[in-house]
VOGU-3710 file (C-alpha; in Angstrom, 3 decimals, decimal comma):
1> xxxxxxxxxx> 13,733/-26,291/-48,748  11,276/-25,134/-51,802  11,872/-22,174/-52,943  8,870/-19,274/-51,736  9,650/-16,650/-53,859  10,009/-16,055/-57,732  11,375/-13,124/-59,542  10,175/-11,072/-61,987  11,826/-8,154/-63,979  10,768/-5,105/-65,318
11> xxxxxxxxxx> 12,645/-1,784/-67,193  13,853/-0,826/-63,647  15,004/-3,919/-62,421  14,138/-7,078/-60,598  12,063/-7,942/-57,826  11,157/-11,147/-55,670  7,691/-12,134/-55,736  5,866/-14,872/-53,191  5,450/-17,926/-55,524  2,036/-18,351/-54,726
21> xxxxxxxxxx> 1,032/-15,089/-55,310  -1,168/-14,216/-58,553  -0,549/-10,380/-58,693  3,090/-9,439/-60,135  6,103/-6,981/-60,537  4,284/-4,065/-61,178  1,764/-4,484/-58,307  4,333/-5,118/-55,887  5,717/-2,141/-56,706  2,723/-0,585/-56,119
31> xxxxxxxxxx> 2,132/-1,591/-52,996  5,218/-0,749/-51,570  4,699/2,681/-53,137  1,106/3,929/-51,442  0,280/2,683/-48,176  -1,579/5,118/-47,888  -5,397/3,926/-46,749  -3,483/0,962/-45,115  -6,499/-0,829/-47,189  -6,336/-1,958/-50,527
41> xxxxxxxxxx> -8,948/-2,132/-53,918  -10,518/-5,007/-52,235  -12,296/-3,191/-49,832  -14,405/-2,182/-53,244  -15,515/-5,938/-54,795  -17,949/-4,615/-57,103  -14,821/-2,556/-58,589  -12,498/-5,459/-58,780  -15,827/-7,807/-60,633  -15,425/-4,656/-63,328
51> xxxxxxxxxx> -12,304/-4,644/-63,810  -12,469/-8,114/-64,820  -15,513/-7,980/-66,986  -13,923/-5,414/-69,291  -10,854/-7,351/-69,191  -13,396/-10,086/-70,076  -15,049/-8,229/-73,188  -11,571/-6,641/-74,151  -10,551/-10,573/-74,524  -13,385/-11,493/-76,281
61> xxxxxxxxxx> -12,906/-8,481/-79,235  -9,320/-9,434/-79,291  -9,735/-13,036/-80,172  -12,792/-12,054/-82,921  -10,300/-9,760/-84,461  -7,527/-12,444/-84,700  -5,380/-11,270/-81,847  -5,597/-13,855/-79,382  -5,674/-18,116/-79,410  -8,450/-20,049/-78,878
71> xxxxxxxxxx> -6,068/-21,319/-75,686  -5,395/-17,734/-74,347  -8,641/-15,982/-74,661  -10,360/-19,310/-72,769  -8,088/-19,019/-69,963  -8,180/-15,165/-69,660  -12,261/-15,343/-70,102  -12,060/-18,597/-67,344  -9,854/-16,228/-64,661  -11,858/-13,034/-65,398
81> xxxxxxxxxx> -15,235/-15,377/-64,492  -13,806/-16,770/-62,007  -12,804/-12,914/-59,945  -16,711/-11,978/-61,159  -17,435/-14,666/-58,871  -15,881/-13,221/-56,103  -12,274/-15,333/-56,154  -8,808/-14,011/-55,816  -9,820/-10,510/-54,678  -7,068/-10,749/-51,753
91> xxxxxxxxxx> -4,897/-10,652/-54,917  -5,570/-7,356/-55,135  -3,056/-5,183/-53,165  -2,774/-2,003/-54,404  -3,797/0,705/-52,125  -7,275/2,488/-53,313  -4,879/5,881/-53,619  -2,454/5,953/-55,697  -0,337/8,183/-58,181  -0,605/6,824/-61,867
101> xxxxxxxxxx> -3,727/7,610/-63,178  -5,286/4,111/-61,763  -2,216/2,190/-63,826  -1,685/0,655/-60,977  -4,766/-1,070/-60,547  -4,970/-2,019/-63,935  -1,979/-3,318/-63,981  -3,040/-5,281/-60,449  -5,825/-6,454/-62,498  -3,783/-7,383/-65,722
111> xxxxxxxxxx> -1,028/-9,776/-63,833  -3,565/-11,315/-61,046  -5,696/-12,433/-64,666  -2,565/-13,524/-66,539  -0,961/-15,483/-63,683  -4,564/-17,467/-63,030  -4,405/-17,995/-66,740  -1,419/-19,650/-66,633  -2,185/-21,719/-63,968  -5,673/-22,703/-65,761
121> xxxxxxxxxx> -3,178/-24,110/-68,411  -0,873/-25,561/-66,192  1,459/-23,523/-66,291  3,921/-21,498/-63,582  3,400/-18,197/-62,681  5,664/-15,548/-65,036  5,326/-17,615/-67,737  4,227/-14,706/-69,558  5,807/-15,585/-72,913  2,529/-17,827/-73,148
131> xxxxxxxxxx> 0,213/-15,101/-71,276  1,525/-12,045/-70,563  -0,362/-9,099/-68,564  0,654/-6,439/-70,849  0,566/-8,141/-74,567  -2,360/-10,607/-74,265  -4,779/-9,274/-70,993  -4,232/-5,614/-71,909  -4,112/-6,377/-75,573  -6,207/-3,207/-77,391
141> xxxxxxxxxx> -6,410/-1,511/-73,906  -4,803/1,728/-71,655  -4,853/2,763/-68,122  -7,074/5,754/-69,607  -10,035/3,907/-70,838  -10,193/0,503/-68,918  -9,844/2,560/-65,698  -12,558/5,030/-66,028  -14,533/2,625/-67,782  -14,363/0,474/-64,466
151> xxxxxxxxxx> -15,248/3,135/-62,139  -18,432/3,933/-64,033  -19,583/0,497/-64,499  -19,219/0,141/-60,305  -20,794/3,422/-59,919  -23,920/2,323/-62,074  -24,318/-1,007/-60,049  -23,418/0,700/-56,634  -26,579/3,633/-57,601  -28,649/0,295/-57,866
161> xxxxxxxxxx> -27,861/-0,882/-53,989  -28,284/2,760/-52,836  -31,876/3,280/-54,539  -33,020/0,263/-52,628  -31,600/1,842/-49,438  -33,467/5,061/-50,112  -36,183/3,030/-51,144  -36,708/1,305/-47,535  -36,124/4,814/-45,984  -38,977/6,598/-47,769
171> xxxxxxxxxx> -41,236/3,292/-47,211  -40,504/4,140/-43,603  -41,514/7,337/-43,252  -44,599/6,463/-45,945  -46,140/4,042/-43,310  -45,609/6,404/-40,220  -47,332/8,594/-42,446  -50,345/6,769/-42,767  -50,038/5,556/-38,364  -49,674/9,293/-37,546
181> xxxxxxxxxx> -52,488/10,884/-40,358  -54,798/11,779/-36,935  -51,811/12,988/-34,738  -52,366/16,684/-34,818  -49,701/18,769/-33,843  -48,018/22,443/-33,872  -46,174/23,346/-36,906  -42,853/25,501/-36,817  -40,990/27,730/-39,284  -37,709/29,859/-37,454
191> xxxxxxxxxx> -38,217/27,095/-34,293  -41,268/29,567/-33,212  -45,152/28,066/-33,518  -46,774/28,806/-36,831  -49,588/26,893/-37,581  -51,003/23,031/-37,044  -50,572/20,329/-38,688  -50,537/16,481/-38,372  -47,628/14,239/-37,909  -48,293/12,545/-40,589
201> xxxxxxxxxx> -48,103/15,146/-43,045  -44,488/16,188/-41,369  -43,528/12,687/-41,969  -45,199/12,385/-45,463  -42,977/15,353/-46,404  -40,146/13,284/-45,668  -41,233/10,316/-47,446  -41,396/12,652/-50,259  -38,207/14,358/-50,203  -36,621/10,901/-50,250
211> xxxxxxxxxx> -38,379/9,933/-53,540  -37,662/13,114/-55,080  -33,642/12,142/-54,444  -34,375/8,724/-56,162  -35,284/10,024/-58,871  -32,502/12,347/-59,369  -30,336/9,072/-59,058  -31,784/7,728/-61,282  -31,321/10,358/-63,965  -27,298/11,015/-63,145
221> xxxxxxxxxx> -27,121/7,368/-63,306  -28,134/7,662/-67,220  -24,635/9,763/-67,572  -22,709/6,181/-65,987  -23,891/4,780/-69,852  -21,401/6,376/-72,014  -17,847/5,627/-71,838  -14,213/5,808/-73,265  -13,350/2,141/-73,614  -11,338/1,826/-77,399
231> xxxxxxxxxx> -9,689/5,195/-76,366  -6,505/3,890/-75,452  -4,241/6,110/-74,345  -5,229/9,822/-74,944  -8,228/9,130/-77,336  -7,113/8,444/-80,558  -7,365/4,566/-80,118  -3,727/4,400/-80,868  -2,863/0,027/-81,517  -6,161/-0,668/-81,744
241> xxxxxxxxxx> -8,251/-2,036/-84,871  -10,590/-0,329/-86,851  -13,383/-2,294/-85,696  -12,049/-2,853/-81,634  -14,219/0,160/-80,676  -17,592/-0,982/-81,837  -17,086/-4,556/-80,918  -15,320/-4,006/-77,741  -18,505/-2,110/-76,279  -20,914/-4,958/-77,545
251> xxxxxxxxxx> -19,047/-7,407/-75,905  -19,382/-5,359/-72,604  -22,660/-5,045/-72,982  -23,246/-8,855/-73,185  -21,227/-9,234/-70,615  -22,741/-6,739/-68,341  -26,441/-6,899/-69,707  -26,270/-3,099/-69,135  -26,682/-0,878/-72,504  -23,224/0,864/-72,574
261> xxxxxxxxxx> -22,574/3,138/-75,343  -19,243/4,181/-76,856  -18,808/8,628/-76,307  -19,039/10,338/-79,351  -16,051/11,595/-78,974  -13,028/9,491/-77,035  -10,488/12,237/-76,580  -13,264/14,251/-74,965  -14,160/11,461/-73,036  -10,722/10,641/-71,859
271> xxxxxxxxxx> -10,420/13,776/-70,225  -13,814/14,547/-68,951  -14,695/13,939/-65,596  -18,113/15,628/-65,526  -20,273/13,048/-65,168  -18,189/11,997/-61,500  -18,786/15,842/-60,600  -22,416/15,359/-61,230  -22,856/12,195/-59,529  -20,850/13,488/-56,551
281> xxxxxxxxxx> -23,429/16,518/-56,552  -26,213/13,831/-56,495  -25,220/12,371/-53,571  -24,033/15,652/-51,641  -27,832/16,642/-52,384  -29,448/13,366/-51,128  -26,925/13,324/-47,904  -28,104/16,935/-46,684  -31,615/16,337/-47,014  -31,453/12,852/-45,254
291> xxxxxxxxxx> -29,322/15,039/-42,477  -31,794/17,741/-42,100  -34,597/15,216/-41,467  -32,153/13,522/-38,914  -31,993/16,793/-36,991  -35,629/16,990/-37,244  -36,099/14,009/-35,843  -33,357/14,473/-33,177  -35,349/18,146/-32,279  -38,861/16,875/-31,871
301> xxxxxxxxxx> -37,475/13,726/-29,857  -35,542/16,554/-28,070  -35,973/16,139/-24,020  -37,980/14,227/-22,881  -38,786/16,325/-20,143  -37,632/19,235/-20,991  -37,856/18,962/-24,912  -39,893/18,969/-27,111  -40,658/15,422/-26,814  -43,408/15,089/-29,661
311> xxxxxxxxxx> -41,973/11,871/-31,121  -40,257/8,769/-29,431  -37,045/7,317/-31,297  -36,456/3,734/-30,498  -33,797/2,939/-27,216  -31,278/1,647/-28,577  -28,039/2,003/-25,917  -27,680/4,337/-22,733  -26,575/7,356/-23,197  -24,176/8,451/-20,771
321> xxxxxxxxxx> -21,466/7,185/-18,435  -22,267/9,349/-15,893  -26,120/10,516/-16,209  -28,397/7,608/-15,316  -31,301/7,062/-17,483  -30,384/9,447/-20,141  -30,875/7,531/-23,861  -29,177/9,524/-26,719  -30,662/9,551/-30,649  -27,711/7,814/-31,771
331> xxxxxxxxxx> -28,767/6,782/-35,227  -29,956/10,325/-36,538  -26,643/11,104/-35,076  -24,559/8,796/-37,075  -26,506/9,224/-40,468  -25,652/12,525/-39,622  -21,917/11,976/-39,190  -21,992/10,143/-42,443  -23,805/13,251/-44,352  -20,948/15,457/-43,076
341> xxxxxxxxxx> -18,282/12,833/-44,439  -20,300/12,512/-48,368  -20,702/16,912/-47,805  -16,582/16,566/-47,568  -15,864/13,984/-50,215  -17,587/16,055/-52,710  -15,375/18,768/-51,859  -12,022/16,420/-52,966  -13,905/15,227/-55,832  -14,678/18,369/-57,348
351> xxxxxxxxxx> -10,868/19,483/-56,494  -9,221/16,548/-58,106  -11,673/16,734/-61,379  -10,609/20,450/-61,630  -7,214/19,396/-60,930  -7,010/17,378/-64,525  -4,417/18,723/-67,421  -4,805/18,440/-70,982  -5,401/14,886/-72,228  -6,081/12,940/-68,984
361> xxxxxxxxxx> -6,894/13,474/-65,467  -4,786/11,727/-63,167  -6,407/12,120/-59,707  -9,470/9,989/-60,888  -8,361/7,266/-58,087  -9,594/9,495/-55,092  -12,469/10,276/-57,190  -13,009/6,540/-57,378  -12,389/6,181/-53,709  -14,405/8,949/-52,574
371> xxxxxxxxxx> -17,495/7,649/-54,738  -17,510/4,236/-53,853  -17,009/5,214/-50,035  -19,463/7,866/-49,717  -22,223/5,351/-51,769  -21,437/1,949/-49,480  -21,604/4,587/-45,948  -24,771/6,431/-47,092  -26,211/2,866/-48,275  -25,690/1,369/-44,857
381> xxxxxxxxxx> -27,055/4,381/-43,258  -30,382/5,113/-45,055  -30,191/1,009/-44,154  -29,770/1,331/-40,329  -32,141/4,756/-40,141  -35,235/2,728/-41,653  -34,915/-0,810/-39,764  -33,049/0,968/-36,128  -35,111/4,322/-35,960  -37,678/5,283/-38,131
391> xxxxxxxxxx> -39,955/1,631/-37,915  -39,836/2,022/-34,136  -40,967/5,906/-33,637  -44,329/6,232/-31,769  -45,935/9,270/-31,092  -47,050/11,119/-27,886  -50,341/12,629/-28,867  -51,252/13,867/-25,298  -47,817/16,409/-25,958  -48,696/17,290/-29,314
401> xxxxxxxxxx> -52,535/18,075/-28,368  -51,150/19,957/-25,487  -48,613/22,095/-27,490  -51,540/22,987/-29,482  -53,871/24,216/-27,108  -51,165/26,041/-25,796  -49,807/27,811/-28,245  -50,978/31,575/-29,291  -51,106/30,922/-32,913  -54,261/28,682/-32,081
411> xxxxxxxxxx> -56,165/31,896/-32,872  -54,867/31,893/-36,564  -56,785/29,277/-37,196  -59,982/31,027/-36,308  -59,044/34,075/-37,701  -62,375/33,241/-40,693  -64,706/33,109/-37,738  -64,007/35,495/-35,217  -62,023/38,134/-37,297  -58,568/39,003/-36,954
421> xxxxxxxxxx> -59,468/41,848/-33,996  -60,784/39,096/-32,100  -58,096/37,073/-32,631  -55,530/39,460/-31,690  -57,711/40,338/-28,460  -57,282/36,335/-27,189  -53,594/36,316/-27,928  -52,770/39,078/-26,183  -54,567/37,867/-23,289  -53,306/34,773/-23,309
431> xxxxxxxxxx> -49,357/36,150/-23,577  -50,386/38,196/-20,617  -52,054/35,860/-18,269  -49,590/32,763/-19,400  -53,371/30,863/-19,717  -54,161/29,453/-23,032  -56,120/30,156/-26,217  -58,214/27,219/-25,718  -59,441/28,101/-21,885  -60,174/31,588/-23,327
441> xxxxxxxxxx> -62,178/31,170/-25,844  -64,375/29,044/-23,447  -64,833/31,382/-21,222  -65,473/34,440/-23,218  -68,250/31,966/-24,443  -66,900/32,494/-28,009  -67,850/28,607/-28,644  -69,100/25,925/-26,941  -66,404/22,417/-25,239  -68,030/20,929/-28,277
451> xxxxxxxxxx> -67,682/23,121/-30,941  -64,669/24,276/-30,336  -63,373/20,096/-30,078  -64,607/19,736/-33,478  -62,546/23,010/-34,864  -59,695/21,948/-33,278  -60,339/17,956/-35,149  -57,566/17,114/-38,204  -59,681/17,242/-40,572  -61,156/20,234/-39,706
461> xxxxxxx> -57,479/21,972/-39,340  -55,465/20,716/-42,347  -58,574/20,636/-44,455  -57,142/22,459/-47,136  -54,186/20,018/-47,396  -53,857/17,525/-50,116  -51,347/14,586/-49,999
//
């Protein structure tokens, strides 16, 4: 019977390995280690494709400095296409949180490229006297700068996808905006009536609350440019040439198309986790605000009978298992859910970035994890809020109209013409006698069905507003 395993050693010892497996020792290892998530780096693609194109560029600096063979850099550059195209990622084992720094990974990475190699040359798996992860695919390179340098390419392309989310979202609102520009209703500040507006100014201000977070985005995404990669292992670009930094990061940039730049200074760079922290406080900032307009629009869909029932959120599943009929907002409920979860994340990412020592933080893997998590949930999110909620709201007018001509702070908005004495005079009545403003100030004759129809128009109440 064929043999299904193969063994590999390292400084502790040897281990048997599936023979058909690309990853190696030190993965296995690995993932024997932390099952923790009970998931593994593949759940993150875009993090495995970067991996592999610095492993790409770190190849292609190595063989211009006279480091590797024409016959090894092809086959590493062939294998670290070939996982940019989306292949062997179910190579990749290791469990998203891990102890090490991220060597792990990298070292996931380095044998899963080595062992494709090999077999691109025809060659067994292990043969790594030819190809060997360590020597030839982290040739030049360290846990400490092809690591971080991973995470922040990921994060840059991730900030792309969530943009376009956002993007859709605030197009959403934008065009409700413009359908609900005549929809006059009451405004509130503390829950209590204040003064009118129109719906579509309410959701205009959402629209531009959403843009406002885009643009922030795009700014921390800026801070993604600059990275450690020629650091090695503390900074100092200890067994690296001269010339590896410059080249390395030109080579990533044609490989990327994205205009990386090398930090000023690596041992800084190593250590500093700042621009995670900031990102992280990015996306804290655009989850509350997308949450606070999912209560909003959970409050004025509030009811129906017996809410506030101003706005209509699509029906999308009933509600209860034991209350006929009722229809719950589930998807302001769930973007909601996933606010709380990014609000919490940014809590173990600021802990773990505090949490470095001297010359290297080594809780940058939960960072990692937390990042990419919280961006692919809020992505899918903004996603379903746009295309399963916010396209499908209507508006009941009659309610909103009616919540206006009820309300005592009507008279505010004649406070110019009939003086604030007046004013007070109607309210007071109208508290008293539960009638409202409206009926009052016909009878007292104050102004005509007519005139008082064309105070009471949008234009005539928001005048003063400019979009």
């Amino acid at each position: 019977m064929e043999e299904k395993y193969r063994v590999e050693h390292d400084f502790l010892g040897e281990k048997r390995i599936e023979k058909d497996a690309y990853y190696g020792i030190q993965t296995l290892r690995a993932s024997e280690n932390f099952n923790i998530t009970h998931t593994s780096i593949a759940l993150f693609p875009n993090f495995i494709k970067s991996l592999a194109k610095v492993k790409k560029a770190c190849a292609l600096t190595n063989y211009e400095l006279g480091d590797l063979s024409d016959m090894q850099k092809n086959a590493i550059i062939q294998a670290c296409n070939e996982i940019i195209d989306g292949k062997f990622h179910d190579q990749f084992i290791v469990d998203p949180i891990q102890g090490g720094a991220g060597t792990s990974t990298n070292m996931n990475a380095n044998e899963v490229i080595a062992n494709r190699a090999l077999e691109i040359l025809g060659k067994p798996r292990s043969a790594y006297d030819i190809i060997h992860p360590n020597n030839h695919v982290n040739m030049s390179q360290s846990t400490n700068d092809v690591y971080p340098t991973a995470i922040k390419i990921t994060l840059y392309e991730l900030i792309y996808k969530l943009k376009d989310s956002l993007r859709e979202l605030r197009d959403s609102f934008d065009r409700k905006a413009v359908e609900f520009k005549d929809v006059l209703k009451m405004g509130r500040t503390q829950l209590q009536d204040a003064v009118p507006m129109t719906l579509g100014q309410e959701f205009k201000t959402y629209a531009v609350m959403i843009d406002e977070d885009i643009y922030r985005l795009r700014e921390a995404q800026a801070l993604l440019k600059e990275l450690n990669l020629g650091a090695t292992a503390i900074g100092t670009g200890i067994n690296t040439k001269p010339e590896y930094r410059r080249k390395v990061i030109n080579n990533l940039r044609d490989v990327t198309g994205v205009d990386y730049e090398s930090a000023g200074d690596l041992i800084e760079a190593t250590q500093d986790t700042g621009a995670f922290v900031h990102i992280s406080g990015i996306l804290k900032r655009v989850a509350i605000k997308i949450s606070k307009i999912c209560n909003d629009l959970r409050l004025l869909s509030s009811g129906p009978r017996a809410g506030f029932n101003e706005i209509n959120l699509p029906k999308m599943q009933p509600g209860s298992s034991i209350m006929p009929g009722k229809v719950n907002p589930v998807i302001p409920e769930v973007v909601n859910q996933v606010a709380f979860e990014v609000i919490g994340a940014d809590s173990t990412i600021s802990i773990a970035c505090e949490g470095g020592q001297l010359q290297l933080n080594v809780f940058e893997p939960i960072v990692a994890y937390k990042l990419f998590t919280s961006i692919n949930i809020m992505r899918r999110s903004f996603e379903t809020l746009a295309q399963k909620c916010v396209n499908g709201i209507t508006a009941n007018e009659d309610v909103c109209m009616e919540n206006i001509l009820n309300s005592v702070t009507l008279v505010t908005c004649l406070n110019p013409i009939i003086g604030y004495e007046k004013s007070s005079a109607i309210a007071k009545e109208a508290l008293a006698t539960n009638k409202r403003v409206y009926d009052i100030i016909l009878e007292q004759k104050l102004f005509t069905k007519e005139e008082l129809d064309e105070l009471l128009h949008p234009k005539n109440m928001v005048s003063n507003y400019k979009s």
